[in-house]
C-alpha positions as CSV (number, residue, x, y, z in Angstrom):
1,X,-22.4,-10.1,13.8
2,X,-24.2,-7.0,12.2
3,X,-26.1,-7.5,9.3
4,X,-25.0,-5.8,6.3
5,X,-26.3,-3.9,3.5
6,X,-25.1,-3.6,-0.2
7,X,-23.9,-0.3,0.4
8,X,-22.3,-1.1,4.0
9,X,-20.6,-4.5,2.4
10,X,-19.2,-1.9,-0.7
11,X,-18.7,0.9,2.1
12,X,-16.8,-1.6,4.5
13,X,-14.9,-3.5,1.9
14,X,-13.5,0.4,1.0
15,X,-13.1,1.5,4.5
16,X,-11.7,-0.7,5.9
17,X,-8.5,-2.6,4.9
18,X,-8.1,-5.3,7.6
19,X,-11.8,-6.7,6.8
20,X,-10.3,-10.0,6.0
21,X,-8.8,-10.4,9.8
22,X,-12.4,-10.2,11.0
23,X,-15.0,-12.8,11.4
24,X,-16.1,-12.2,7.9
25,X,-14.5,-14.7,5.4
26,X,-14.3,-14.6,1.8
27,X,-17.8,-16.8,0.9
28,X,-19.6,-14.8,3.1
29,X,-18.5,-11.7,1.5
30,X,-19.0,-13.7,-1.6
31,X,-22.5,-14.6,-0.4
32,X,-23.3,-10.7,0.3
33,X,-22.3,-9.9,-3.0
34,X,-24.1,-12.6,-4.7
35,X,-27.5,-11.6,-2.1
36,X,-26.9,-7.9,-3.5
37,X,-26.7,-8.7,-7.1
38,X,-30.4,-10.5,-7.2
């Protein structure tokens, strides 16, 4: 797995549509989020 930034977790989640078939899942996303917002 590749770490990811606030801007590569934004950048991703625009780029590219089948995120959700990869290994990330919606509470890790939701975790990445939450990591970038404190």
């Amino acid at each position: 797995m590749k770490r990811v930034t606030c801007e590569l977790f934004i950048w991703d989640d625009e780029l590219v549509p089948d995120a959700n078939s990869m290994e990330t899942s919606m509470e890790e996303r939701k975790n990445v989020a939450v990591g970038c917002a404190t």
